[in-house]
C-alpha positions as CSV (number, residue, x, y, z in Angstrom):
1,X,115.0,39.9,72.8
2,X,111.7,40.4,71.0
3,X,109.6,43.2,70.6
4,X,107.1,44.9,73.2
5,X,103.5,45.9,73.1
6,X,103.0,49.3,72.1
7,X,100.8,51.3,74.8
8,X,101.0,54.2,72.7
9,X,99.2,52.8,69.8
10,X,97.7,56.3,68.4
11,X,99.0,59.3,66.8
12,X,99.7,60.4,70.3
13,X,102.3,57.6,71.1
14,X,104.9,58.3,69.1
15,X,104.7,61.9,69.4
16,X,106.6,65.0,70.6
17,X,104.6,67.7,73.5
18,X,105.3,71.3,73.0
19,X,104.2,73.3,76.5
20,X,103.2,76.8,76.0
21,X,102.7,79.0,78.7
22,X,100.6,81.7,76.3
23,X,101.2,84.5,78.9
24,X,105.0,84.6,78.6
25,X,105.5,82.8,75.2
26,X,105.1,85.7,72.8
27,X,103.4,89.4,72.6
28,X,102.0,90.2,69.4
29,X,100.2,93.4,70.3
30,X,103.0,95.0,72.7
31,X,100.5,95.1,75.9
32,X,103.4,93.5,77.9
33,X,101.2,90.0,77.8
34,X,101.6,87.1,75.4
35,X,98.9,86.1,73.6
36,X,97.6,83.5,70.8
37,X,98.8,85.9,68.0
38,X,102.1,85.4,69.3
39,X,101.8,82.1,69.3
40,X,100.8,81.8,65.6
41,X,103.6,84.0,64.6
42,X,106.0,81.4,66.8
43,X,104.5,78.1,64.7
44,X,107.5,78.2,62.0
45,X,110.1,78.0,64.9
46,X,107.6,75.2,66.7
47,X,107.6,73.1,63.5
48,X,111.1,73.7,63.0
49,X,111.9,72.2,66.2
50,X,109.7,69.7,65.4
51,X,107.4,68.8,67.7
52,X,104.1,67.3,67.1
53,X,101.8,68.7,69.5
54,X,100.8,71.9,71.7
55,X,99.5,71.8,74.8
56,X,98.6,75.2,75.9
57,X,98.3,75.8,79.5
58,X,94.3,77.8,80.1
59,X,93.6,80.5,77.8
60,X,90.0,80.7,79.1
61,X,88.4,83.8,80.5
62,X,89.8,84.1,84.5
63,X,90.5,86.6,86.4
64,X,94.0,85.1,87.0
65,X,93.9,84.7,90.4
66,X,96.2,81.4,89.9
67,X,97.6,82.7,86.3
68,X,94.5,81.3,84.4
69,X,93.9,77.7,86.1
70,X,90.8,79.4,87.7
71,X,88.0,79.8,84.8
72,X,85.6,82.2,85.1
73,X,84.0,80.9,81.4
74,X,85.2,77.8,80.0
75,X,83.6,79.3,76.4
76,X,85.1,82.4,76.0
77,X,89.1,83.4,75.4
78,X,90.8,85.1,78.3
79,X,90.8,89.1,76.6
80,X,94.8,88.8,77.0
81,X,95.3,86.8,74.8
82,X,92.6,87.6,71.8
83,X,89.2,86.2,71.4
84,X,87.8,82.9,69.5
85,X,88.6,84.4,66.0
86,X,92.3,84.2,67.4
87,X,92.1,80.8,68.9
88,X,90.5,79.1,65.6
89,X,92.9,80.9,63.5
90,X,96.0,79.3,66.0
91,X,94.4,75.9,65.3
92,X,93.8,76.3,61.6
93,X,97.4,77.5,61.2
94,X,98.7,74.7,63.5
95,X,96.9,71.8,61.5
96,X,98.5,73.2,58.4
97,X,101.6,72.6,59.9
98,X,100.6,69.0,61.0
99,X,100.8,70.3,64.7
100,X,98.0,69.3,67.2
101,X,96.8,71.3,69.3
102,X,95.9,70.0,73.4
103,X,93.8,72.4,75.8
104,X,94.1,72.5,79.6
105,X,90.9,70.7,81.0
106,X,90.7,72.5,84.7
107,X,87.6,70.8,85.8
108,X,88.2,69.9,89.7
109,X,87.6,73.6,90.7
110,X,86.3,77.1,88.8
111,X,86.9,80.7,89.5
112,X,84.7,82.1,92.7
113,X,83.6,84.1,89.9
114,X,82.2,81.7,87.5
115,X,78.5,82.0,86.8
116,X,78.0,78.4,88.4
117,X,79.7,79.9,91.8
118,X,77.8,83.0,91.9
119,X,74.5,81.4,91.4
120,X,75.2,78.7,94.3
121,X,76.5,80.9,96.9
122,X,73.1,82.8,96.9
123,X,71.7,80.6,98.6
124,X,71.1,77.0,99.7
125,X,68.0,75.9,97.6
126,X,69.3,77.4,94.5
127,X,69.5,75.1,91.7
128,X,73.7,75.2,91.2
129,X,74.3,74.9,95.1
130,X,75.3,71.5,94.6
131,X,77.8,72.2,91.9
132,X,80.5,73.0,94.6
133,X,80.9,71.3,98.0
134,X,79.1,73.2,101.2
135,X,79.4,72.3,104.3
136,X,78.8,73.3,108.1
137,X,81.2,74.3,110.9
138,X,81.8,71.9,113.7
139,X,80.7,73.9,116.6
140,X,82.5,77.1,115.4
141,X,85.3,75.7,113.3
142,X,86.6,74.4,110.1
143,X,84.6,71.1,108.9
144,X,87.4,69.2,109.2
145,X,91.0,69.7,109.2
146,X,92.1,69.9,104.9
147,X,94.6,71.9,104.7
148,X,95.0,73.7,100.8
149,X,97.5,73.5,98.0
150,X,98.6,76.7,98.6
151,X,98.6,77.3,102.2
152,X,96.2,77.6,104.7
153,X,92.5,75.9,105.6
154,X,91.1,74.6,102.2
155,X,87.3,76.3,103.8
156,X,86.5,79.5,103.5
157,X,83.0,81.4,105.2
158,X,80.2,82.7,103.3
159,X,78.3,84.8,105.4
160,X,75.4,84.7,102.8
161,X,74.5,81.0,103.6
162,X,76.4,80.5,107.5
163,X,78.7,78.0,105.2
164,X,82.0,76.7,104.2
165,X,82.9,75.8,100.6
166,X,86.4,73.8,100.0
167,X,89.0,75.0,97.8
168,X,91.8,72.6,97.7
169,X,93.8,75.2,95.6
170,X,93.0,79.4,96.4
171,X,90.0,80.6,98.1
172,X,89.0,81.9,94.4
173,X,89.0,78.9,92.9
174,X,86.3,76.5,94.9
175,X,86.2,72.7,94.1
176,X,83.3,71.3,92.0
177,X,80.9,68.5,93.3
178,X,81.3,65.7,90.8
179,X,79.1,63.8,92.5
180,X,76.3,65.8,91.2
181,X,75.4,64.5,87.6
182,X,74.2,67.6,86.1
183,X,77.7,69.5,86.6
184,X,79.0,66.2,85.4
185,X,77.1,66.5,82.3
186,X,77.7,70.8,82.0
187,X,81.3,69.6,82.4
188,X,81.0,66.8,78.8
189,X,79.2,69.5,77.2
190,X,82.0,71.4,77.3
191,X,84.3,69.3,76.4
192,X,82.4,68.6,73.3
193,X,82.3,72.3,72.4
194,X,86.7,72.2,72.3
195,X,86.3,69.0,70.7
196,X,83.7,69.6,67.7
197,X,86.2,73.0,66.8
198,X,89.1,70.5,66.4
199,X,91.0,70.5,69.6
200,X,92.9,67.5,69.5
201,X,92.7,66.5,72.9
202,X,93.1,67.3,77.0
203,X,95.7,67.8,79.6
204,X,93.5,67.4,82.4
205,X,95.0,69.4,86.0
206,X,94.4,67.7,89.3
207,X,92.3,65.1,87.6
208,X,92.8,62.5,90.0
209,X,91.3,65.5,93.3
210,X,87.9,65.3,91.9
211,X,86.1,62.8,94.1
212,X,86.1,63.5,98.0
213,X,85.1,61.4,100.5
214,X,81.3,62.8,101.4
215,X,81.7,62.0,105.2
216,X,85.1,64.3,104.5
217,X,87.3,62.6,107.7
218,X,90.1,64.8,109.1
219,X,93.5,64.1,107.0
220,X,95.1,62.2,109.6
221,X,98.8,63.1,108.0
222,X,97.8,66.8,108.8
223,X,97.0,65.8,112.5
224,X,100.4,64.6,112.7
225,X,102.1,67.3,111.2
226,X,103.4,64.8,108.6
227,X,102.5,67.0,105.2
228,X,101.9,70.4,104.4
229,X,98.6,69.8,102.2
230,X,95.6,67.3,101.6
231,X,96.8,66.9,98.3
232,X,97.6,63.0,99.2
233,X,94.4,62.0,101.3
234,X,92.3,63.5,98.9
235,X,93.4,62.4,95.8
236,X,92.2,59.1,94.2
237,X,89.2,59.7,96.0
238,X,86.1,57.0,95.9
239,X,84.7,57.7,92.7
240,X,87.5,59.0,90.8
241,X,87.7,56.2,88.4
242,X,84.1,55.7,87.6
243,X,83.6,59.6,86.8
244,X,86.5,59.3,84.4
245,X,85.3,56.0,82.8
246,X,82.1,58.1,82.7
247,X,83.7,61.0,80.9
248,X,85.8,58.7,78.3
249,X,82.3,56.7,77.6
250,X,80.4,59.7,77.3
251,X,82.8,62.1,75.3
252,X,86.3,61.1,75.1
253,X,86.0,57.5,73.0
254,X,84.0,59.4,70.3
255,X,86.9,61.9,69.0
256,X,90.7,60.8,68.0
257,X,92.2,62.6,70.8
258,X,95.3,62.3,73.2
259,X,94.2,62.6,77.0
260,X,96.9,63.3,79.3
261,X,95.9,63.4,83.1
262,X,98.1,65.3,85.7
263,X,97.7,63.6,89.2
264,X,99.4,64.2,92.4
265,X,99.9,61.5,95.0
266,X,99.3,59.0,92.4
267,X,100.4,55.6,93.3
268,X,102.0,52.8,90.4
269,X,98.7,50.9,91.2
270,X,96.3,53.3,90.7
271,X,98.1,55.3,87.9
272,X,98.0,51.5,86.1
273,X,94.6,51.3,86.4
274,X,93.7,55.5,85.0
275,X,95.5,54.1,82.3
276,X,95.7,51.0,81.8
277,X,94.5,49.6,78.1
278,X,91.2,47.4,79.6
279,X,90.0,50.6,82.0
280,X,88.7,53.1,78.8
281,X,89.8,55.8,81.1
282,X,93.1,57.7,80.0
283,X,95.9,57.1,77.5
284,X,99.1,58.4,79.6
285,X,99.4,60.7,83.0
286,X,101.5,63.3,84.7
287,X,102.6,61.8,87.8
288,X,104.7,64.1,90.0
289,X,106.7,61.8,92.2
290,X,109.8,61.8,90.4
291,X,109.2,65.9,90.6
292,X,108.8,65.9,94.6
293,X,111.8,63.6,95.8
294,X,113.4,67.0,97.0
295,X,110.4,68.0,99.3
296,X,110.5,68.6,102.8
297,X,108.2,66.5,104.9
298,X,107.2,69.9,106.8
299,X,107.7,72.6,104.1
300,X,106.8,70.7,101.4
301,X,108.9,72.1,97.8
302,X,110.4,75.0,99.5
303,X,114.3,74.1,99.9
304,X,117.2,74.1,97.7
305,X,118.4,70.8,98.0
306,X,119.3,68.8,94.9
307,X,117.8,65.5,94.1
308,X,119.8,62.9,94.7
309,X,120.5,60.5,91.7
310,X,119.4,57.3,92.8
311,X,116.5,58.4,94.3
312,X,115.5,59.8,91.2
313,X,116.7,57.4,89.3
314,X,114.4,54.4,91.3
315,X,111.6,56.9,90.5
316,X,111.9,56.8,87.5
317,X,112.9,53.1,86.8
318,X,109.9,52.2,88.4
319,X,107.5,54.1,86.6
320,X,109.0,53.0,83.2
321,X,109.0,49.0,84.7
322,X,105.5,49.1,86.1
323,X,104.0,50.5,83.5
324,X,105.7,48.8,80.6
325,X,103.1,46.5,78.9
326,X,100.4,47.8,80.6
327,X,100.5,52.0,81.0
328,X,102.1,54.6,79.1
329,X,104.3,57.7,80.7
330,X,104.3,61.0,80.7
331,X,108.3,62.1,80.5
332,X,108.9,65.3,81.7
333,X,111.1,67.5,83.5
334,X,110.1,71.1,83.9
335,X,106.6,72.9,83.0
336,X,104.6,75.8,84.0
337,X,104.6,74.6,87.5
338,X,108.2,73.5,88.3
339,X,111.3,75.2,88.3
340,X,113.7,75.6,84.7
341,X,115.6,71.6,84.5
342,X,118.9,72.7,84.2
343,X,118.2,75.0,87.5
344,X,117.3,71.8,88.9
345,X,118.6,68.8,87.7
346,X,120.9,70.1,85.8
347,X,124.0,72.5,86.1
348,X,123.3,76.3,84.8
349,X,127.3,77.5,85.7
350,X,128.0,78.8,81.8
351,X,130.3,76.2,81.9
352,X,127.8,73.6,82.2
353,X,125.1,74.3,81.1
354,X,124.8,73.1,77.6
355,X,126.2,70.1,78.2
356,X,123.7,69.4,81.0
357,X,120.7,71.0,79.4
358,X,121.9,68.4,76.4
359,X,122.3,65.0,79.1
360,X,119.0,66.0,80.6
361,X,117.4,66.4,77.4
362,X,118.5,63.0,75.8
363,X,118.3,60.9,79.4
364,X,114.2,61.7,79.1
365,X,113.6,61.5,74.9
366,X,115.3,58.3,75.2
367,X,112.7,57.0,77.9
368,X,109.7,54.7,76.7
369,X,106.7,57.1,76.9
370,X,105.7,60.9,75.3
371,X,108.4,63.6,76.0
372,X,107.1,66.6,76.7
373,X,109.4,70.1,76.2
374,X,108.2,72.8,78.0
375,X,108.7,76.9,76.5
376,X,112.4,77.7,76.7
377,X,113.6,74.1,77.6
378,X,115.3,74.0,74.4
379,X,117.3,76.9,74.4
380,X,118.2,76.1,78.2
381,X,116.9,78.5,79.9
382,X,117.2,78.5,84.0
383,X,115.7,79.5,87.2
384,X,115.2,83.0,87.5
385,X,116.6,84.9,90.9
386,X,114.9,88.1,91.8
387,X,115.8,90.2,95.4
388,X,112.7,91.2,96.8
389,X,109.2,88.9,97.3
390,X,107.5,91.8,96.2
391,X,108.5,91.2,92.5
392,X,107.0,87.5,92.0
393,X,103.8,87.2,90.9
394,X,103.0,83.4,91.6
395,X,100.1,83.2,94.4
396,X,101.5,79.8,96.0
397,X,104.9,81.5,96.4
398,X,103.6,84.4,97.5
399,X,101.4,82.4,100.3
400,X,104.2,80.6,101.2
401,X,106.5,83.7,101.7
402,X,103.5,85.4,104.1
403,X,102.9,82.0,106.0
404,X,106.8,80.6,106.3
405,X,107.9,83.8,106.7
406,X,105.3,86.5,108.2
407,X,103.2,84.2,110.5
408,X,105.2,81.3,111.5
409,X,108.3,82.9,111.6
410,X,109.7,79.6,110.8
411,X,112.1,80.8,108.2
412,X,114.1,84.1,107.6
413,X,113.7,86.2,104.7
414,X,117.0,85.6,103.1
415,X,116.7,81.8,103.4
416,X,113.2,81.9,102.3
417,X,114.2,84.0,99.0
418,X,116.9,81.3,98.8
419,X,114.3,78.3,98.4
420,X,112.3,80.6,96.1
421,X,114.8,80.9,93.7
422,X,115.4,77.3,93.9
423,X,111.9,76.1,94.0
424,X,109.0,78.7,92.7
425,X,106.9,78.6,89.6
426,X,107.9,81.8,88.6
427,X,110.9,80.3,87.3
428,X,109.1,78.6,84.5
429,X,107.0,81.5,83.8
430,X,109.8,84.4,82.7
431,X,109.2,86.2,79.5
432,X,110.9,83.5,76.5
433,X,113.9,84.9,75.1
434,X,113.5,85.5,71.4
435,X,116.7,87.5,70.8
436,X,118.9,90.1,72.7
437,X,117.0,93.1,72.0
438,X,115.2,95.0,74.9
439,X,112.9,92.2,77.0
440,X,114.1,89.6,74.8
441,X,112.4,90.2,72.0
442,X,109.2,89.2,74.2
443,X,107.5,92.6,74.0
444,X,108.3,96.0,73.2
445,X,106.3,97.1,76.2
446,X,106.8,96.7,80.0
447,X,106.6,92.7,80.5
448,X,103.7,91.5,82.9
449,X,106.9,89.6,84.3
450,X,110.5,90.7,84.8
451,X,112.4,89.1,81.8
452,X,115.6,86.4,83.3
453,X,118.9,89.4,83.0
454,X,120.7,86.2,81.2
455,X,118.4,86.9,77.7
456,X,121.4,88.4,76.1
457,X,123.1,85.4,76.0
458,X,120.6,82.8,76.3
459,X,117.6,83.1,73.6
460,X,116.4,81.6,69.9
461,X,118.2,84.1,67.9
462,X,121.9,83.0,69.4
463,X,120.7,78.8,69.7
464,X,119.8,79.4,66.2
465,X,122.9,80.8,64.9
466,X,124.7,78.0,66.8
467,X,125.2,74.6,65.0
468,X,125.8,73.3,68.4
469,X,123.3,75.0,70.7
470,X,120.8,72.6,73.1
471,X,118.0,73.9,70.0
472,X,120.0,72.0,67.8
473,X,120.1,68.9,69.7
474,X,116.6,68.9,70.9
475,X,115.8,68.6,67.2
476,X,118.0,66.1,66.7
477,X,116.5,64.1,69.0
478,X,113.2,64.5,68.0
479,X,114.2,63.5,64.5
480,X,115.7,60.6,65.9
481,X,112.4,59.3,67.7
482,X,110.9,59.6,64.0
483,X,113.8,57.9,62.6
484,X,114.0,54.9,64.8
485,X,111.3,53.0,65.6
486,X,113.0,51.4,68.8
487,X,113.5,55.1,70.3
488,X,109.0,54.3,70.6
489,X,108.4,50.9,70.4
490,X,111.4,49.2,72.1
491,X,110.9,47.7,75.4
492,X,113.0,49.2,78.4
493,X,115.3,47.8,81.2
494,X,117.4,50.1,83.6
495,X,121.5,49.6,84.0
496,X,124.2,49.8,86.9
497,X,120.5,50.6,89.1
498,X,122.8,51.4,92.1
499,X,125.7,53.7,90.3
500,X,124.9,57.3,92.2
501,X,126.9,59.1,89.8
502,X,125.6,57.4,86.5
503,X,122.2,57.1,84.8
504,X,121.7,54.3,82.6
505,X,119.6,52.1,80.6
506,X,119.0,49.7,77.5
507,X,115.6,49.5,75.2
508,X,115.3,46.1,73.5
509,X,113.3,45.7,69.8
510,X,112.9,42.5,68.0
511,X,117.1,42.4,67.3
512,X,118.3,45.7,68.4
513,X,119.4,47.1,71.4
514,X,119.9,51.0,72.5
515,X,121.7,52.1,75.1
516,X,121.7,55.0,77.0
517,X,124.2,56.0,79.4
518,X,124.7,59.9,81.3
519,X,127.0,61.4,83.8
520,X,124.9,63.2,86.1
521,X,128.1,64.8,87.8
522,X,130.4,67.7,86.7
523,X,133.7,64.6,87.4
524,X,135.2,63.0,84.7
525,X,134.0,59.1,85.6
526,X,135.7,56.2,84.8
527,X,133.5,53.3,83.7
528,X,133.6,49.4,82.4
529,X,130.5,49.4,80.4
530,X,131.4,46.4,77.9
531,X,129.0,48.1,74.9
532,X,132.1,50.6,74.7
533,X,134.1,47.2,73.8
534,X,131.6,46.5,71.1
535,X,132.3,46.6,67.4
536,X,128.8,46.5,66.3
537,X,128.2,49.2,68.1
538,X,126.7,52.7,66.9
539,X,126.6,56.2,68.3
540,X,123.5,57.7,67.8
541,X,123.9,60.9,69.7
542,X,126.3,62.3,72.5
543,X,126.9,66.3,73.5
544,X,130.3,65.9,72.9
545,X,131.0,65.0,69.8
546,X,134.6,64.0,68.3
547,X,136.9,62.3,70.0
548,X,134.1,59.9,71.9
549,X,136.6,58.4,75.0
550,X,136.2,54.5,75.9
551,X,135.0,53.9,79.6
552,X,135.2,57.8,80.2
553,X,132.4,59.8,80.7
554,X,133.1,63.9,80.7
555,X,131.1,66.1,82.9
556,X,127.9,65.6,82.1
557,X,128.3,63.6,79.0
558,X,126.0,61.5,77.4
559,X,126.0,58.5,74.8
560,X,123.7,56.6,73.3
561,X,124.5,53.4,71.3
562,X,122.6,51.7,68.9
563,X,123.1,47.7,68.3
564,X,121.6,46.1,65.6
565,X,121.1,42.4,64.5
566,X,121.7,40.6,67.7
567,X,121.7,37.2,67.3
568,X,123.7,36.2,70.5
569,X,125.0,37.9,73.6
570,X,125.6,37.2,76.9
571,X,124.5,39.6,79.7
572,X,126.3,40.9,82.6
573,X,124.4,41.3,86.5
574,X,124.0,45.0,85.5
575,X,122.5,44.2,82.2
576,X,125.7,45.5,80.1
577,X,126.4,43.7,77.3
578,X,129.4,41.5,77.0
């Protein structure tokens, strides 16, 4: 029954994530495009939620080829959303509020139009060539087989050298050659520079892509048709964990900062040792398998079937399990990249959806790790469903609409749009609905994004006139993970593992015990759980409220119980106490 290590030892560990998407989270100057004066005018609602910490998503100069994750000038503030005088005034205003402030770190690939990229495509002696990866044909083709994040060959021809550079992500935004130590060093540098004005820390995209394999073999699951990228042969790549042992000796050891690496294809052993507490290499990561259980072998995220339960739920039971003592987790489930959580793993029918958006929301806070809540999450927004390709705006939809649809001919168009409504990244990246004025109180000019049609009844102004709206639980919860130290500290062990309708769980601290327990169904569920029998017990939270039913869970209800001063108990074979 005793207590449990605490992985998340700094200021980080016990803290709350705020995701901002800066393009669609606020416009300030009515040019259709959020930007960072929108976000400082937006830092009374953040605090009142109560998080502890931003992460803004890039706000660097780009041309926005992939919506800012391809930098053109890692120094300088994208003109969209202000300049540096904007940007230190956001972090000055954000410390005053005790809020921390994270910066996307997009260091595995730059913009085609970066100064380092222009310089090494003029020619092959020139002193930045090996900054990015060149290679030959083989005898008139590809130099090997990769295949890119967002459809397509990840080489593309330059005709000024007779060469290929790889771009795991867009042909604009071409992969970096960490094996060269000067852009190794360019790349601390920089770091420093966001670090000495007081940024508090990185999230760090694609971290674990940036070491390839210099012989670069074929992908042998691309010869067999068995994945739709190179995402997984590539990643974790020879030298991955020395460069980023290299970058936490060099820069990140010196500062008080929270490092947060996303990484696709990540195995439990290798994500243990990126962050494990002997490496000196990261404090948490973003791991995506728990977010990929409904892919397609072939067509990778673009379907519209629903995760099934216990899949998920063995995702993320083992993540929380393999970690514990050892790791720390990222908990997450929605962000600029994947569709709205209640779209997805939730239920958006009005009927549902507050409850859902509510079970979701405490099924993840009441995990061991850092929750993260990403822009609109806590009003309950949803996924987004728009007639006609042409109005989207994300790149890898659009790719994936011209190659499913246009030159395979593989899926119709109606289908297609289907799986896009289900599955793109435009979902995350509507306008967020302030009130129910015109464009949600986003802009008072023509959005750079159509705004969701449901803003009228979904947005800040209505969840914060409702004492029961999701906002209002979200902060509850957060003030609950303040409030009790077992919600952080408390060690975790998962319940009725093999119940496909239920998810559940306990967390264990020196003589209390939490547990946790959700319907993930729209039925009404019978259950035995002997904690209901309890007389110790206490109800910490539920998105119900009054009556609370014995051994019935409602659609998509959730309870959580607090016990406190064990001092004997017997447990069952699902870990339910008697």
């Amino acid at each position: 029954m005793g207590g449990v290590f605490f992985m998340g030892g700094g200021w980080w560990g016990g803290g709350v994530v705020g995701g901002i998407y800066p393009r669609s989270f606020k416009d300030s100057n009515n040019d259709g495009i959020g930007d960072l004066q929108g976000i400082i005018q937006k830092l009374d609602y953040l605090d009142k939620l109560g998080i502890d910490v931003i992460w803004l998503n890039p706000i660097y100069e780009s041309p926005n080829d992939d919506n800012g994750y391809d930098i053109s000038n890692y120094k300088k503030i994208m003109n969209d959303f202000g300049d540096m005088n904007d940007f230190n005034q956001l972090l000055e205003e954000a410390h005053k509020k005790n809020i921390k402030i994270i910066m996307d770190l997009v260091v595995n690939h730059t913009s085609d139009e970066h100064a380092w990229f222009i310089e090494s495509r003029k020619d092959k002696n020139n002193a930045y060539r090996d900054y990015y990866i060149w290679k030959d044909g083989d005898d008139g083709n590809y130099p090997n087989n990769w295949q890119s994040y967002f459809n397509g060959p990840a080489w593309t021809y330059d005709e000024t050298t007779n060469q290929y550079y790889l771009h795991l992500f867009s042909e604009k935004q071409p992969d970096l050659n960490w094996d060269n130590e000067q852009l190794r060093s360019e790349v601390y540098d920089m770091m420093r520079y966001w670090l000495d004005k007081g940024v508090d820390g990185f999230r760090m995209d694609v971290i674990n892509m940036i070491s390839k394999d210099p012989n670069i073999p074929d992908d042998p699951n691309i010869s067999q048709n068995l994945e739709p990228n190179s995402a997984s042969f590539i990643a974790n790549g020879p030298n991955a964990h020395r460069y980023i042992n290299e970058m936490n000796k060099e820069v990140l050891s010196k500062y008080d900062v929270m490092t947060v690496g996303e990484m696709v294809n990540v195995p439990i052993e290798e994500a243990l040792k990126y962050t494990g507490s002997e490496r000196n290499e990261l404090q948490m990561i973003f791991q995506w398998e728990h977010m990929s259980l409904d892919y397609d072998p072939i067509r990778g995220k673009w379907n519209n079937q629903k995760v099934n339960l216990r899949d998920l739920k063995e995702s993320l039971f083992k993540w929380q399990e393999k970690l514990q003592g050892i790791g720390w987790n990222s908990l997450y489930w929605n962000n600029h990249d994947n569709p709205r959580c209640v779209s997805r793993f939730g239920d958006d029918r009005p009927e549902y959806r507050k409850l859902s958006a509510k079970m979701l929301a405490t099924t993840l806070h009441l995990l061991q790790g850092t929750p993260y809540i990403y822009q609109g999450e806590e009003i309950g927004m949803t996924n987004i469903h728009l007639n006609h390709i042409e109005q989207y705006e994300d790149i890898e939809t659009l790719n994936a609409y011209k190659e499913l649809v246009e030159n395979k001919n593989s899926i119709t168009n109606s289908q297609m749009m289907k799986y896009i409504h289900f599955a793109s990244r435009d979902n995350a990246r509507t306008p967020m609905q302030w009130d129910s004025t015109k464009n949600a109180g986003f802009t008072d000019s023509t959005p750079w994004f159509v705004v969701n049609e449901n803003y009228k009844n979904i947005n800040v102004e209505a969840s914060l006139n409702d004492s029961d709206s999701i906002f209002y639980y979200y902060q509850a919860l957060i003030q609950l993970r303040k409030q009790y130290e077992i919600i952080v500290y408390g060690s975790f062990k998962a319940i009725d593992r093999n119940n496909s309708k239920i998810f559940a769980f306990e967390r264990t601290l020196n003589e209390s015990k939490l547990y946790v327990v959700s319907n993930f169904t729209d039925e009404k569920i019978n259950t035995n759980y002997r904690i209901e029998q309890n007389e110790n017990k206490k109800l910490l939270i539920g998105n119900y409220g009054e009556p609370i039913l014995k051994n019935t869970l409602r659609p998509y209800e959730t309870k959580v119980y607090l016990i406190d001063n064990i001092t004997s108990e017997s447990v069952d074979n699902n870990g339910i106490q008697s």
